[in-house]
N, C-alpha and C positions, 0 to 999 in steps of 0.2 A: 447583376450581370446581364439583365433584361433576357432575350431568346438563347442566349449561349451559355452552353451546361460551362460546368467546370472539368470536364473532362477536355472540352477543346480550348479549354483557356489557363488551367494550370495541368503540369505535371509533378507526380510524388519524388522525392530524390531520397530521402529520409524519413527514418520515423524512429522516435524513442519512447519505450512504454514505462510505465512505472504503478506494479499491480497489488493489493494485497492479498495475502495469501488467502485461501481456502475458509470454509467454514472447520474450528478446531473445540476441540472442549475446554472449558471455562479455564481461566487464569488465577481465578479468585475463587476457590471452595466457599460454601459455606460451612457455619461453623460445625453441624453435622450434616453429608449427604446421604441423601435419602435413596439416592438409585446408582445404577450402575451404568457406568460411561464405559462409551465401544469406539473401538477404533478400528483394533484389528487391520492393519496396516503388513502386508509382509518387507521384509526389508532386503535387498541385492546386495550383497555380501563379496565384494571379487579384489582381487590384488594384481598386481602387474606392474610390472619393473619399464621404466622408462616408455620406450614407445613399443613393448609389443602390443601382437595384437590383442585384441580385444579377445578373450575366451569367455566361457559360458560363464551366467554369474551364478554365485551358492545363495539359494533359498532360504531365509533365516526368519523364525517368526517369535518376536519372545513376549513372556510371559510376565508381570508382576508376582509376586509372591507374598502371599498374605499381609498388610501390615506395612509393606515396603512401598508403600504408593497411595500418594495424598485423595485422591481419588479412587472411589470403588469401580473395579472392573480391570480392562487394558488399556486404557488413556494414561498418558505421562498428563502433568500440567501443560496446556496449549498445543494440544498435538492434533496434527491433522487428521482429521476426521475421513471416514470413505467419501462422506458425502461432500466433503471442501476437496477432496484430491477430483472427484467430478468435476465439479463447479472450476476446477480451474483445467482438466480437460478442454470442458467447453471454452473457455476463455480463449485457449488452442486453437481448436474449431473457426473459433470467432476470426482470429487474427490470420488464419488459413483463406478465409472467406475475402477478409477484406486485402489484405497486404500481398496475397497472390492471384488469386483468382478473379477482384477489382480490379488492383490495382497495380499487380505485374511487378510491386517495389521489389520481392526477394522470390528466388525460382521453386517449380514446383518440387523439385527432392535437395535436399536440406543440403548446401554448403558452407561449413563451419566457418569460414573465412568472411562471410556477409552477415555473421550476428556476432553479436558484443552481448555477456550475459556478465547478468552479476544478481549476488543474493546478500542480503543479511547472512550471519552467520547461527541461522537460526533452524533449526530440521523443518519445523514448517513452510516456513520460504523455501527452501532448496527443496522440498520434497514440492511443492509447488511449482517452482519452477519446470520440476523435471515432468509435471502433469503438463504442463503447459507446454513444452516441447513434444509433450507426443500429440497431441491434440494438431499443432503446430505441422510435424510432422509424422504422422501416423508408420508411415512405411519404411522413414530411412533413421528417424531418432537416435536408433537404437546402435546404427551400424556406424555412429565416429566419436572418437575420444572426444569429448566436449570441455572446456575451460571455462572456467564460470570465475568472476572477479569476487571478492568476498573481503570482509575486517573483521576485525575483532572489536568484538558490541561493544569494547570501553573506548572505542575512536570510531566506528564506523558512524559516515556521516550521513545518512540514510534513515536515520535515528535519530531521536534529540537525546544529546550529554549531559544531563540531568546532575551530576555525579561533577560532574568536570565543570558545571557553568552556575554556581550561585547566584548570577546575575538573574537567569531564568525565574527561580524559585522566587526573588524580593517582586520580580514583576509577577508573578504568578500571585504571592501573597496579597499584592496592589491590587488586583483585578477584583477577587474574593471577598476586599474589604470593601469595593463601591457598592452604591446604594440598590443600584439594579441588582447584582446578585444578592444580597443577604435579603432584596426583598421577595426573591422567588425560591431564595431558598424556604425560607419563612413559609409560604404561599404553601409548598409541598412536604412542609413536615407531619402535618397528620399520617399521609401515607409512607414515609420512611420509617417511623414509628412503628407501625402497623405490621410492616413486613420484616423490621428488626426484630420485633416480638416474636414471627412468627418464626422465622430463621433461627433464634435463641442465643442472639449476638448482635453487633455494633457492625455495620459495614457505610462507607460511603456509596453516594450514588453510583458511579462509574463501575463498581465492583461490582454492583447487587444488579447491573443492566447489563455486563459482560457473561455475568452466570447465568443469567435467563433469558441473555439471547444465545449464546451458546447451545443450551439445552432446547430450544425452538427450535435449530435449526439442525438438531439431532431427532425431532419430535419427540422431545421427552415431556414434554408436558409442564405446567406450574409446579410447583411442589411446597408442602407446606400450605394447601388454602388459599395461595398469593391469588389474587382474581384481579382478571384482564385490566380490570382501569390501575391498578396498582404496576403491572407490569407494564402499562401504556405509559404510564407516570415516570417508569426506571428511562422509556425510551426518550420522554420528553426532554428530561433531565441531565443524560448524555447528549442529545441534541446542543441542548442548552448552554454544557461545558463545550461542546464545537465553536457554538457562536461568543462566548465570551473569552474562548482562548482565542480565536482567529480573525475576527471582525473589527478589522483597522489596526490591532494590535501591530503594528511596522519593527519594532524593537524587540519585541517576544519571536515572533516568528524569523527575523534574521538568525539568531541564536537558539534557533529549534529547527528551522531547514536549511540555512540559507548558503553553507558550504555546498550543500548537494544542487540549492537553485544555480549556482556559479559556474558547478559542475555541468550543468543541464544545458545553461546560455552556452559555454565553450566547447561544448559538441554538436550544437547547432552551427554554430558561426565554423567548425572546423570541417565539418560537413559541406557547408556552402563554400567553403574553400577550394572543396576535394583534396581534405587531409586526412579521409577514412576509411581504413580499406574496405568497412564494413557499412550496412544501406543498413540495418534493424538493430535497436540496443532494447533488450531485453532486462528489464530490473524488478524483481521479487522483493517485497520491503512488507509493511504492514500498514495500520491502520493509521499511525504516528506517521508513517511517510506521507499517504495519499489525504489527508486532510489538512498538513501544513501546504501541501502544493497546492489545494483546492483554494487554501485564503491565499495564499499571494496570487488566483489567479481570480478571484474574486468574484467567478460566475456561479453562484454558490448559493444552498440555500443553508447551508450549515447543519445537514442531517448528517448522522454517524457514518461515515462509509463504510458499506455494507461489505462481506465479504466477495473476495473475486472483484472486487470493483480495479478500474483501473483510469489512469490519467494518463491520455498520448498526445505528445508532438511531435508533431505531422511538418517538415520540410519540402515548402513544395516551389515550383518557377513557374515562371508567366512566361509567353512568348517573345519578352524581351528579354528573357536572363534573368528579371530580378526575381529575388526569395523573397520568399510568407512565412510565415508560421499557422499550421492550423491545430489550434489546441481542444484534446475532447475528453469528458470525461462517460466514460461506461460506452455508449454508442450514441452520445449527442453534442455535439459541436457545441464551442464553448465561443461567448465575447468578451473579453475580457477587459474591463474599462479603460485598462492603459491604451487599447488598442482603436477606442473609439468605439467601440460596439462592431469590428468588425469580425466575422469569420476566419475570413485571411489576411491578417495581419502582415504585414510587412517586415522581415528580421530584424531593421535595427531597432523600428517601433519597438518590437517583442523583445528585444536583448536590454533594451533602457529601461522596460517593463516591470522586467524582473528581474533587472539588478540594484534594481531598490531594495529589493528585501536581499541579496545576496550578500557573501562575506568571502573572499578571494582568498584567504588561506587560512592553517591553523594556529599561526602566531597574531591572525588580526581577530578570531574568533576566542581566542583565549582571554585578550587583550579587551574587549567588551565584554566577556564573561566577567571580569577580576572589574569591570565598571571603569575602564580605564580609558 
């Protein structure tokens, strides 16, 4: 762009985020735990018929009961943590920073009509979400009935249909069996061993790396003896399942994101139409969202994404009218090689980009699920 910022040569017109949730407590127990897991979370409790107003919500705080929960303490399996309902505060904060106060896209007290929100149907995303709204808006959040777009986990496509798509699984199997993986797996079994042992059960890598970073980021500490290079080992290892599920894989990843990439192209392109009533799309998803959209956008180093991380497309014009796309992940501009290596991509560049890995509806996704 040589002497001219991008402030006097593009404007924002849109932006769609796509975040995961918060730091939560582990998914995968092991086979005994040894400490107690905190959430302590209070919950907003209110009822209301059609459109009244809004009245005050009931305070409700519940408890486990001895024996009724897989986990010692107040944590459900994968529940939001205080410390991941912060971390996506700030995420708030951040998009406060940049999307009004930069960049003027949506105003400074919250009109419901210029965000599109959607969640997994998951407490942690929607409790996430609702962190991130206040952060968002601090001062008016609170004061309008909000609509949030949502499925049900056995179809929402924001998620991979694991259950629904055997075709996944035979590629999944494919991958496992080449020579590169069995020989890192190889490579790293002295210490899955080691930590099997110590835990006093069988877990795969993914599970034994979701429970000890979980518990890091509660500061709960190693448990069990497990030492640093073992647990540097869980992260390498999830790393590693990043890169051999996402790196070039074109056929796994259509059938792991690629309803939702379809979903993503056609709210950009209807956006540059002026088919939207709305300038901000807000979507709450998880770790399974924000790393398929990382590989088909291929600027990637293929590390686990972290919690609170998030992936935005940034809609923007040039002083001739034409659209970009600026694609970012966390707070750093992404190039996307379809794109040429450029920052600001050109929409239909972006839209042919990534409808390579896209699937237009659920009868054509079923239909290469069944291998058809």
């Amino acid at each position: 762009m040589g002497s001219e910022s991008w402030a006097q040569k593009y404007t924002p017109e849109f932006a769609l985020v796509v975040t995961r949730h918060g730091a939560r407590s582990t998914l995968h127990p092991f086979p005994t735990e040894p400490d107690q897991w905190h959430c302590d979370l209070n919950y907003l409790m209110m009822y209301a018929d059609g459109d009244a107003p809004i009245q005050q919500p009931l305070y409700m705080e519940f408890f486990y009961d001895n024996g009724l929960n897989a986990l010692p303490g107040t944590c459900m399996l994968g529940e939001l943590t205080p410390v991941g309902r912060d971390q996506e505060l700030v995420l708030g904060q951040f998009y406060r920073s940049r999307y009004i106060d930069d960049l003027g896209l949506i105003p400074s007290s919250m009109d419901p009509s210029l965000l599109y929100l959607r969640s997994t149907d998951v407490q942690r995303t929607k409790e996430s979400l609702m962190a991130q709204l206040n952060g968002l808006y601090p001062d008016s959040a609170r004061q309008h009935r909000l609509h949030v777009h949502t499925g049900d986990s056995t179809y929402d496509d924001m998620i991979p249909q694991t259950a629904r798509c055997p075709r996944m699984a035979e590629i999944y199997d494919n991958i496992t069996q080449e020579q590169f993986y069995q020989d890192y797996q190889a490579s790293i079994q002295p210490e899955m061993d080691s930590i099997c042992g110590k835990i006093g059960g069988s877990m795969d890598w993914v599970p034994i790396y979701d429970n000890l970073m979980a518990r890091n980021s509660s500061s709960m500490g190693l448990p069990f003896g497990i030492t640093e290079h073992e647990y540097q080992t869980s992260i390498d290892a999830a790393d590693f399942e990043m890169y051999a599920q996402f790196y070039r894989q074109t056929e796994y990843l259509q059938l792991y994101i690629g309803m939702f990439v379809h979903e993503i192209t056609q709210m950009l392109l209807a956006a540059a139409d002026g088919e939207l009533p709305f300038t901000f799309a807000m979507h709450s998803g998880h770790d399974s969202t924000v790393s398929p959209l990382m590989g088909v956008l291929q600027d990637w180093d293929y590390t686990w994404p972290p919690y609170a991380s998030v992936v935005a497309f940034e809609l923007w014009t040039d002083q001739t009218g034409a659209y970009y796309v600026k694609s970012r992940f966390i707070d750093s501009d992404l190039r996307p090689p379809f794109c040429g290596g450029l920052v600001y991509c050109p929409l239909d560049t972006f839209v042919a980009g990534m409808e390579v890995y896209a699937l237009p509806d659920v009868d054509t996704y079923l239909a290469r699920c069944a291998g058809l």
